[in-house]
N, C-alpha and C positions, 0 to 999 in steps of 0.2 A: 333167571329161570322162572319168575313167578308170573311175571309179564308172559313170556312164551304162554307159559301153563293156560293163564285168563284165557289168552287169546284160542288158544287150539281145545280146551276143555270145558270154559266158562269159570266167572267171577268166583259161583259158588264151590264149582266141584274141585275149583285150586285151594280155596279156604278150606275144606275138609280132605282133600288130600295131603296138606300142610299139619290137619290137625292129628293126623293115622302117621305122618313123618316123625310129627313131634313125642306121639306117645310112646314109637317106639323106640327113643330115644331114652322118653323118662324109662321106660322099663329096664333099658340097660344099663344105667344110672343105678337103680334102685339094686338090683340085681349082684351089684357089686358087691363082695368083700373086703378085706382086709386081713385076710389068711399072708395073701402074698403081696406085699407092696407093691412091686413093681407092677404087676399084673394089675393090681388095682386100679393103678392110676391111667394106664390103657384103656380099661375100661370106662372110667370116668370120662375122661378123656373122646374116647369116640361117642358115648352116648353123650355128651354136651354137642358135639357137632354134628349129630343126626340131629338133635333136637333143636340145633340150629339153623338147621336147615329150615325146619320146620313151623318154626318164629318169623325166620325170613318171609316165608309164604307167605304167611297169615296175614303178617303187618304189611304186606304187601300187594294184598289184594283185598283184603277186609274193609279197607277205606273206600276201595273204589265201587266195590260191591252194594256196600254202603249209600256212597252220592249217587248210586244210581239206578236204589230202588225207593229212596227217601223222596216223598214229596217238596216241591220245591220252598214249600211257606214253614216246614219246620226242618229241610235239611240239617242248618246248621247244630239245631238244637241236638237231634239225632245221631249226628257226628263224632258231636266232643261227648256222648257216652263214650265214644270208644276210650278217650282218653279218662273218662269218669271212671270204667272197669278197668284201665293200668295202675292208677293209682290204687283203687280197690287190692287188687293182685299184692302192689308195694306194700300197701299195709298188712294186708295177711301173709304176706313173708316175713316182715317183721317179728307180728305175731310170734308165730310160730319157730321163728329160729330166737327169738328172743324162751318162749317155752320150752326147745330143748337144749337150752346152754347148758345146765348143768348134767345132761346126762355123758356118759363115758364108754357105750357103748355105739355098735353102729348104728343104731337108730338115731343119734344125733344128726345124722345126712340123712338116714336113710327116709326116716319119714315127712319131712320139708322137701325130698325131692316126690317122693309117691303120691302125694297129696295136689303136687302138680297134673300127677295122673286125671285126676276129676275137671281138674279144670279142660284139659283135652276133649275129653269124651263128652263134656256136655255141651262145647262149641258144635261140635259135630255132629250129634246127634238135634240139636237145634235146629242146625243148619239143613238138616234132612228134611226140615217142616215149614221152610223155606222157597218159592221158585226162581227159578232160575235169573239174573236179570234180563229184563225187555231190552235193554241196550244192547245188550252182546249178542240176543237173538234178532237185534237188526241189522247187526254189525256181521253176521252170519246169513240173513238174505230171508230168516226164518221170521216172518211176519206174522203168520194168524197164532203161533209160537208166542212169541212178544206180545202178542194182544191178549191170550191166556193170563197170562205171564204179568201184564200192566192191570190186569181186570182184578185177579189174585191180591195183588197188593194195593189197590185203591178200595175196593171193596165193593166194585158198582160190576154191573150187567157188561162183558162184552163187547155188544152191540150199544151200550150208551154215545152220547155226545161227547162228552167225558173222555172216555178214554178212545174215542175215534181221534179227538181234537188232539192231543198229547198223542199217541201216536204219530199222526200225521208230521207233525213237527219233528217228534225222535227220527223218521224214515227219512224226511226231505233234508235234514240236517244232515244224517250220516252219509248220503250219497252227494251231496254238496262236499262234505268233507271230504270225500273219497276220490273227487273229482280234484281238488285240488291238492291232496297231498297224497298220491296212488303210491300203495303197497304191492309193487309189483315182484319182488325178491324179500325172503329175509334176511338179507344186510341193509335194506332200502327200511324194512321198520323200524330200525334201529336210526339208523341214517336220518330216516325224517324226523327223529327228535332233536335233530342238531341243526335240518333246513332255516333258512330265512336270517335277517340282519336282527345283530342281538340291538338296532338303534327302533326295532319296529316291536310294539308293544305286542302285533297281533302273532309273532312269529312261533315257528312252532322253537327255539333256541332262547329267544325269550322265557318261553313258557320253562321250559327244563330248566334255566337257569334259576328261574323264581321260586320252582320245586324245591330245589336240590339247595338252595341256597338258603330257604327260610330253615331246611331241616338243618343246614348248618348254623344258626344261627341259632335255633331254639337248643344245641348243646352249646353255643357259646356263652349263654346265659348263663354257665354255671353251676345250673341245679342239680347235676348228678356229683357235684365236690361238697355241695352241702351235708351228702351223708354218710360225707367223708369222718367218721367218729372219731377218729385219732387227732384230729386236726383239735377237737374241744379237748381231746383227754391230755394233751400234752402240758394244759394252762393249770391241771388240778382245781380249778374253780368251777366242774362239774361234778357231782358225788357218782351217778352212774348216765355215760356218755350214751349208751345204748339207749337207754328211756327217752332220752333227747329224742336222739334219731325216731323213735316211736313218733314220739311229739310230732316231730315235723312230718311225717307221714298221714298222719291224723288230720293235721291241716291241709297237706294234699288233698285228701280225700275230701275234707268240710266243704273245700274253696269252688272246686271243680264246675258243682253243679250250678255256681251261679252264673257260667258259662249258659248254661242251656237257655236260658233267659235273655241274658246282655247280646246273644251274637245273632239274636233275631232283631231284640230290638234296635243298638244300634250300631249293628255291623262287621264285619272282618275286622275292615280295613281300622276302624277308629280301637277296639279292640287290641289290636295286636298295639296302633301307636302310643296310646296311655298304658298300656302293660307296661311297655319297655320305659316308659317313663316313669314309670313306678317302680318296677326292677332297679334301674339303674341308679336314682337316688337313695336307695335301700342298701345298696350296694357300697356306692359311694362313704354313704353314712358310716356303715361297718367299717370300713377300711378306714375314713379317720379317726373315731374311735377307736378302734384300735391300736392305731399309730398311734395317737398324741395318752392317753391314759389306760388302753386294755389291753388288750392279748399280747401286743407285742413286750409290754411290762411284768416283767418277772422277777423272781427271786429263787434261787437255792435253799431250803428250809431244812429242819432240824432234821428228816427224815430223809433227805439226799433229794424230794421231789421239789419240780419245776413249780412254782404257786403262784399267782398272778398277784400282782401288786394290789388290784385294784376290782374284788372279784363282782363287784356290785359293774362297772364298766362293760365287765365280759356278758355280764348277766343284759343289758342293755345290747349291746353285740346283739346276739341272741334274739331278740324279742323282735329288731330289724328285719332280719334273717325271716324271722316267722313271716312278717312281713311281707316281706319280697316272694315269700313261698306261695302266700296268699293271690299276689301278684300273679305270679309267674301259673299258677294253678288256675286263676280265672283269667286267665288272656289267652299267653302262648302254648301252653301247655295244649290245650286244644282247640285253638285259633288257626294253627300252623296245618294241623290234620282236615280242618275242615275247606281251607285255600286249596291244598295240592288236590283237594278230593274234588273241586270244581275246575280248576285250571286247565285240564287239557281236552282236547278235541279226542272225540272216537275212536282216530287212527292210531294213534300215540297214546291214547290214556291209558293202558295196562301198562307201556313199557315206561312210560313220563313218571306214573307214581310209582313203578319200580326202583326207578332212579332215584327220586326222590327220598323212597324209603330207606335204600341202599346210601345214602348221602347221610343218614341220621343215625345208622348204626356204626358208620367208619366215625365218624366226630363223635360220637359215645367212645369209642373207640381212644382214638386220638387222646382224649381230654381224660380218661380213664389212665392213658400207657403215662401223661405228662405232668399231671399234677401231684405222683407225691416227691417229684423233682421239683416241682414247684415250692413246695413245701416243706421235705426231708430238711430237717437239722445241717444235714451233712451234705446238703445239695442247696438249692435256692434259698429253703431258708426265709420266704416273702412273709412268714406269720400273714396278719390281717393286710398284709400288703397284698397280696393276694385278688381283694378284693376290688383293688384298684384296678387292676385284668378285668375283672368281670364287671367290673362299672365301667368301660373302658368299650367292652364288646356289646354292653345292652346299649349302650352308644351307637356303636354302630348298628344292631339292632333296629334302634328308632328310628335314625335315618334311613335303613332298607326300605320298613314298613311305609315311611312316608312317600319316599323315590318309587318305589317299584312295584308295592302292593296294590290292586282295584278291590273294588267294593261288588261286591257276587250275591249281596243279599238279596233274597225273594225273588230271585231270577233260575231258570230251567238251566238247566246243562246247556242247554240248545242256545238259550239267550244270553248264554255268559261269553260263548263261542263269538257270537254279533259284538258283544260289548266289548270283547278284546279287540276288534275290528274296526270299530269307530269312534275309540273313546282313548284318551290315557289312563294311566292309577291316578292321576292327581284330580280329576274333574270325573272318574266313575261312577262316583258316588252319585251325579245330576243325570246319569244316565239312564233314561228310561222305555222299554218296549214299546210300540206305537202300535204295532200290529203283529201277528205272529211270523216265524220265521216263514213257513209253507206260501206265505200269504204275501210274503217279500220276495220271492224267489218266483213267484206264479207270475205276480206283475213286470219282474222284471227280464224272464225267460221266456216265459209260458211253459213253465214247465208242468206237466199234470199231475197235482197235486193228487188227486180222488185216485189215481192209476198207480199211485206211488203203495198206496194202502191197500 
C-alpha cells in the first residue's frame, strides 16, 4: 500500500499520511480501559493494527524520501540517522516502561503508549517544512516543480548551474528508465519488480531480491532475541535482567552514529562485510562459552532456583553480546537501510523498497513467533546453543554481503542505476563515473538533453 500511496500522492505526503494513520491508532490504544476485559482487549487490539498500519508507511517510504532528497556525498551518513532515531525510540521505551513497572494502575500501558503520541505528531508536523521530492516530481512529468523542489533543498538559486546539472541527469535518467521498464498497467508496476534474469546484476528481480533479502538477513542476525530478557533471567546469574536489556539498548544507541562516519568513508559494501564478521565471531564466541562452562551449566539451589554454575562465564557471555551489539549497531543495522535506499531505479523504487520493508517486518515476525521454541525449557531447550543459529546465519550474512552487495558510495541515484549496468558487486567498488548520465545518452542517441529540462 505504501508504494501505491508514494507513487499516486508523493514520498512526503505517504510519510505524514502514515504519520495521521499511526496517531490514530495510539489514541485508541491510549483510550482503552479495563472496566471490561474483553472489550479491552478489542480495543488494544485494533488500535495496534491501525497503528500498524501506519509504521508500515512510514518505514516504508521514509527511506526512500530520504535517498532522494539527500545529497549524494553525505547520503549515506543521512540515512543510517534513520536507523540512529529507532534505536533512540528502543531506548526510550525502555526507559519508560522500565519507569512504570511498578505502577498498578492503567497508566502502566496507558502512558508508554500516549507518549508515542509525540513522537507521531512531530514527524509530521516536520515533515510539513519539508518539500516534496524532486524525484517524484520528475517521475510525475512536473519539472519546473522539481527544480523548486531540488533548489529548496540544496540551498542555491534555481536558475544556478548546480541545480540545472542535477536536474538534468534526475530528468534523462527517469525517462531512460521509463523507456525501458514502461509502467503501462498496475499489475505491470508490480510486475516489473520481478522483470529480467535473477543471473544479470542490473535486473530489476535482482534488484528486489537484494532488497528483500538483506532485510531478511539483518533479522537473521539475531539482534531482536537479544532482548529477549527471560533467556538471561532463567541462569539467576543476573540480579535485575531488565537493566541488562537497558544496557544493551544504550549501546545501541552509543554504536550507531559511528555509522555516519565509516559509510562514507569506507563504504556499504566493506561495512556490511566486516560487520557480519564481527557479528558472527561474537556469536560464535557466546555459544561456545556457553556450551563448554556458562549458561548451559547449572544447578538447582537451596531456593528451588536455576543458578549458573559458573556465573563469572555468563557474566563474559554477556560482555560478547555487548559486542556483537556494538557490531551489529555500526554496520547492519543501518548499512542495510541505506543499500535498499539506493538500489532501485525510479520505476520500481516506491514499490522495490516496499517490499523490501515488508520483507523485514515478516522476518521480525518469523524470528519473534520461533524463538521462545527455540529456547522454552519445554521446547528446544538450545540455552547458549542458540547462538550457534545466529553465528551460523551472520555466516550466511557475510557471504550475501560479499556475493551480491555493490558498493553505491558517493554516487547519485542516477549513477548507481549505470553501475548496476556495467559493473558486478564484486569489482563496484573500482567503478567510476566518467561523465554524466545526460552526457552518455546524448552521445549515444542524440537525445536532447537542454529539451529534456
Amino acid at each position: 500500500m505504501a508504494g501505491d500511496l508514494a507513487d499516486s500522492f508523493g514520498r512526503r505526503a505517504t510519510v505524514i499520511i502514515g504519520c495521521l494513520t499511526y496517531i490514530v491508532g495510539v489514541v485508541v490504544q491510549t483510550a482503552t480501559t479495563v472496566n471490561n476485559p474483553t472489550q479491552a482487549l478489542g480495543l488494544i487490539v485494533a488500535g495496534r493494527l491501525v497503528a500498524g498500519f501506519g509504521v508500515g508507511h512510514v518505514s516504508a517510504s521514509i527511506i526512500m524520501y530520504m535517498s532522494e532528497i539527500c545529497p549524494r556525498k553525505v547520503r549515506g551518513a543521512l540515512v543510517s540517522g534513520y536507523q540512529f532515531c529507532l534505536t533512540i525510540g528502543i531506548l526510550l521505551a525502555f526507559i519508560v516502561v522500565y519507569a512504570m513497572n511498578d505502577r498498578i494502575d492503567t497508566s502502566q500501558y496507558r502512558i508508554p503508549i500516549a507518549i508515542q503520541f509525540a513522537c507521531g505528531i512531530i514527524l509530521a508536523i516536520g515533515l510539513f517544512l519539508l518539500p516534496e521530492s524532486p524525484r517524484y516530481f520528475v517521475k510525475c512529468g512536473k519539472i519546473e516543480q522539481a527544480r523548486r523542489s531540488l533548489a529548496i533543498l540544496r540551498g542555491q538559486p534555481s536558475d544556478s548551474e548546480y541545480i540545472e546539472t542535477e536536474l538534468a541527469e534526475i530528468v534523462v535518467n527517469a525517462e531512460y528508465e521509463r523507456k525501458v521498464t514502461p509502467n503501462t498497467t498496475y499489475f505491470s508496476t508490480w510486475a516489473n519488480c520481478f522483470s529480467g534474469s535473477i543471473w544479470q546484476p542490473q535486473s530489476n528481480l535482482r534488484r528486489t531480491i537484494l532488497g528483500t533479502s538483506l532485510q531478511m538477513m539483518q533479522q537473521w542476525t539475531g539482534v531482536n532475541f537479544i532482548y529477549s530478557t527471560p533467556f538471561f533471567q532463567s541462569t539467576n546469574a543476573i540480579s535485575n535482567t531488565f537493566l541488562v536489556s537497558l544496557i544493551f539498548a544504550l549501546i545501541n544507541v552509543l554504536s550507531t552514529p559511528l555509522s555516519f562516519w565509516t559509510v562514507e568513508k569506507f563504504g556499504r559494501r566493506p561495512l556490511l562485510i566486516w560487520g557480519a564478521l564481527g557479528m558472527l565471531l561474537c556469536q560464535f564466541i557466546v555459544a561456545v562459552v556457553g556450551d563448554t562452562v556458562g549458561f548451559n551449566h547449572s544447578y538447582i539451589g537451596a531456593d528451588g532456583k536455576k543458578t549458573a554454575d559458573n556465573v563469572t562465564a555468563v557474566h563474559a557471555q554477556i560482555a560478547f553480546i555487548c559486542l556483537y551489539i556494538f557490531f551489529f549497531a555500526s554496520t547492519w543495522g543501518p548499512g542495510v537501510w541505506v543499500v535498499i535506499g539506493e538500489t532501485f531505479p525510479i520505476p520500481i523504487r516506491s514499490r522495490g523498497i516496499a517490499l523490501s520493508t515488508a520483507s523485514n517486518w515478516l522476518w521480525s515476525t518469523v524470528i519473534a513467533v520461533i524463538t521462545p521454541y527455540m529456547v522454552g525449557e519445554d521446547d528446544g531447550d538450545l540455552k547458549s546453543n542458540v547462538f550457534f543459529v545466529w553465528g551460523c546465519l551472520c555466516t550466511c550474512a557475510l557471504v550475501h554481503a560479499y556475493f551480491l552487495v555493490p558498493e553505491t558510495k558517493g554516487l547519485t541515484l542516477e549513477q548507481v542505476d549505470r553501475m548496476f549496468e556495467e559493473t558486478t558487486p564484486r569489482t563496484s567498488s573500482k567503478w567510476k563515473p566518467t561523465e554524466t548520465f545526460p552526457a552518455q545518452l546524448d552521445a549515444k542517441s542524440g537525445l536532447d538533453v537542454e529539451g529534456a529540462v
